[in-house]
N, C-alpha and C positions, 0 to 999 in steps of 0.2 A: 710296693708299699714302703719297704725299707728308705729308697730314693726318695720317697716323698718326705718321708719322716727327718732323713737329712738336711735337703733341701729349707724343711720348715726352720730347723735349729740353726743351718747355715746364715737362714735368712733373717732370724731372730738374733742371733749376734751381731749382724751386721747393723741394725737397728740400734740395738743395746751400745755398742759403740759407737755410734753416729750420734748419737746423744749423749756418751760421756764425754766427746771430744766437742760437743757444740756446749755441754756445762762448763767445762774446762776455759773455752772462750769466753762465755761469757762472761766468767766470774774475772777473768784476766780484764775484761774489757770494762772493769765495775759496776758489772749486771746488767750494763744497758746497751741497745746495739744503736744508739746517738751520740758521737761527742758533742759536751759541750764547749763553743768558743769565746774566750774572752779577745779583746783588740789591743795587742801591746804595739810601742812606740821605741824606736831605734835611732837616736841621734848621734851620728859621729863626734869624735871628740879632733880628731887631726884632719889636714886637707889631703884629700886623696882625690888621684886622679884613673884608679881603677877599680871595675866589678866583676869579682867571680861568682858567679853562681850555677850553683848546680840544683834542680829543680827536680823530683821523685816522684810527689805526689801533690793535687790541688793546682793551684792556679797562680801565676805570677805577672804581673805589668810593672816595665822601665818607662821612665819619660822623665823629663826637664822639671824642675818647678822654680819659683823667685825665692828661693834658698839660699843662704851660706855654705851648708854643708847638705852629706848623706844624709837621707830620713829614710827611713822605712814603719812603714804601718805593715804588724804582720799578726795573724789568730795563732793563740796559743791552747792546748788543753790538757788535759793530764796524761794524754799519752802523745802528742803533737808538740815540738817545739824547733824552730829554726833556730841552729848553729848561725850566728852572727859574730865575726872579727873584725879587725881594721888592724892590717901592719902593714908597714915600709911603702906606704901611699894606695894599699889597696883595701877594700871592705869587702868580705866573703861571705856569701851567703848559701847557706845550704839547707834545704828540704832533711827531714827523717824520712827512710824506709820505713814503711809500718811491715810489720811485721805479719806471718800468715792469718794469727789469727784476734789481730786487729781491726775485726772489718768496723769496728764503730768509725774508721775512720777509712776504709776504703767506701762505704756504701754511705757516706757522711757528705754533703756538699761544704767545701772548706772555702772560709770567704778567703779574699783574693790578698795579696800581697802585695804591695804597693811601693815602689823603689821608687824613687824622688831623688833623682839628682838636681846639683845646684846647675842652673842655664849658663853663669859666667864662666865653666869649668869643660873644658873638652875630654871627655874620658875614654880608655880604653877599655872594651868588652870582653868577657870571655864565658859566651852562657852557652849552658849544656845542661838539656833536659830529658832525661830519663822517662820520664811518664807525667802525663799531666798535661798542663799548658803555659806557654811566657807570650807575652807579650812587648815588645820590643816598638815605641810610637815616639814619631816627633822630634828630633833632635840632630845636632852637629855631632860626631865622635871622631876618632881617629884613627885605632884601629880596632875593627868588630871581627869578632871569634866567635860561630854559632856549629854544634853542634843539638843533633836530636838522635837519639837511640830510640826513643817511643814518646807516642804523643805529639803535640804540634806545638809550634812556633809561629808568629805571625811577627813579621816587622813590616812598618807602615811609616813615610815620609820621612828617609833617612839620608842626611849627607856625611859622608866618612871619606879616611884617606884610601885603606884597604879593605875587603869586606870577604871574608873566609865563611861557608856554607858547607856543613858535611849534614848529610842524611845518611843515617845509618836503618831508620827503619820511622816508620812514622810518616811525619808530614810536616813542611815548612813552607809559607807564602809569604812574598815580598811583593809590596805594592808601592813604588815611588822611592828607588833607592839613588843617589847621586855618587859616584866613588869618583876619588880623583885621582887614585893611582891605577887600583886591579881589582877585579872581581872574580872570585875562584867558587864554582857551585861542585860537591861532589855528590854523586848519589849511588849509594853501596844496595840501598834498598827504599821503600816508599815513594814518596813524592817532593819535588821540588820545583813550584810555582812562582816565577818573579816576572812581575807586570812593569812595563816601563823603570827599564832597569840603565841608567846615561854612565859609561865608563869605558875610557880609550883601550883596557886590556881586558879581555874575559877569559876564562880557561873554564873550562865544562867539562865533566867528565862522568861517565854513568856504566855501572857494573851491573843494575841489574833497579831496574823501576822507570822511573821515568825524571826527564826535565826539561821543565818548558820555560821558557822564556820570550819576553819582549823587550827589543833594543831600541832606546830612542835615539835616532838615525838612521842614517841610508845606507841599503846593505851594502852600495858600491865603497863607499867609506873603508870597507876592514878588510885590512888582509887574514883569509880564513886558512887555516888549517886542519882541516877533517878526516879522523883518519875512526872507521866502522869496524870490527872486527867479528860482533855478531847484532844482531838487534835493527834497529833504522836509526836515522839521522836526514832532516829535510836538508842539512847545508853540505855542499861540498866544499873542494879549498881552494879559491884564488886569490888572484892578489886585487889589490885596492886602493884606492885613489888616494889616501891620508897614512898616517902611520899608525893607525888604530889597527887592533887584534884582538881576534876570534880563535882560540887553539880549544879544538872539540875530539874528545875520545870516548868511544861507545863500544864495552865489551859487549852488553847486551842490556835489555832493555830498552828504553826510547830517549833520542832529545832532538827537542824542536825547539827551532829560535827564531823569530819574526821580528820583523823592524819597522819602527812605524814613525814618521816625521813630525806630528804633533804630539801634544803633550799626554791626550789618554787615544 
């Protein structure tokens, strides 16, 4: 009976505190568990020819538009606001952490953010998203820099000089990338998906998830170097009829690469 009686008070504190820590939120969160968003407007003042962003939480898209400058459309609310700079030719863009018990704004669908660069301007990338999603559509750049620690990334119809890919955990798909110099995909953890992927140097490398790719060309084309240490790999290393290169390293986990002559 004594156990029982414990048990009850055990169990009634635990209640009593789960409710002073859910009032405690909510009153931080201004009673409500909705933010609300207004749409603000980000216009550069200098020409720049670089983006950093780091992305936390909600949803982010880059693309071209008939622009002079940087624009960004981005929601703002009383606990939500993006850090926006512009020096020494670059515009910084960064996401807030919401905090534990901010859920008005983790259980909050956050409209999108909208990066608008100028089409006459070839810019250098350097996006890293934490959690959430970017969107990466449509354009020339020069040099692109993707990291993902959580959450997903998508780039869609891109021609660049160099094109750097780390997956740290999450998920990243590229569908129609053009590189003219090198393509380097690494994956530490999650996934990393690139569909008709045209570039004379690849370097792949995978610690533990997976990456798959599709090369548009003929596999005789590349001299491959593959070296497996745990995990698979469909390619082995020889050499190839052009000066194009494949260098593939697999501690564990998987990477498959296919080649295909037409364009999908």
């Amino acid at each position: 009976m004594k156990s029982m009686v414990k048990a009850i008070i055990a169990g009634s504190c635990i209640i009593v505190l789960g409710v002073a820590i859910l009032l405690v939120a909510l009153g931080l969160n201004g009673w409500t568990f909705k933010a609300h968003f207004d749409t603000k407007e980000f216009n550069a003042e200098q020409e720049n020819n670089k983006i950093i962003v780091e992305n936390s939480v909600g949803s982010m898209k880059i693309n071209y538009y008939d622009g002079e400058k940087v624009q960004i459309f981005y929601p703002q609310s009383s606990n939500y606001e993006l850090n926006i700079t512009e020096t020494n030719g670059a515009v910084r863009v960064k996401s807030p952490k919401p905090k534990w018990y901010e859920f008005s704004i983790w259980w909050t669908n956050i409209p999108e953010t909208v990066i608008n660069l100028p089409k006459d301007t070839q810019f250098e990338l350097d996006l890293t998203v934490n959690a959430g999603s970017l969107r990466l559509l449509d354009g020339q750049y020069s040099k692109i820099r993707l990291t993902v620690n959580a959450g997903s990334l998508t780039v869609k119809d891109i021609d660049c000089d160099t094109f750097s890919a780390i997956v740290n955990a999450g998920s990243m798909r590229i569908d129609d990338l053009i590189c003219s110099d090198i393509f380097t995909g690494e994956v530490n953890a999650g996934s990393l998906n690139a569909k008709y992927v045209a570039c004379p140097r690849i370097i792949a490398g995978v610690s533990a998830g997976s990456l798959n790719m599709t090369v548009k060309g003929s596999k005789s084309e590349y001299n491959i170097s593959a070296r497996v240490s745990a995990g698979s790999s469909n390619i082995s290393s020889q050499t190839g009829t052009t000066d194009k290169k494949i260098t593939a390293n697999v501690s564990a986990g998987s990477l498959n690469v296919f080649f295909t002559l037409g364009n999908h």
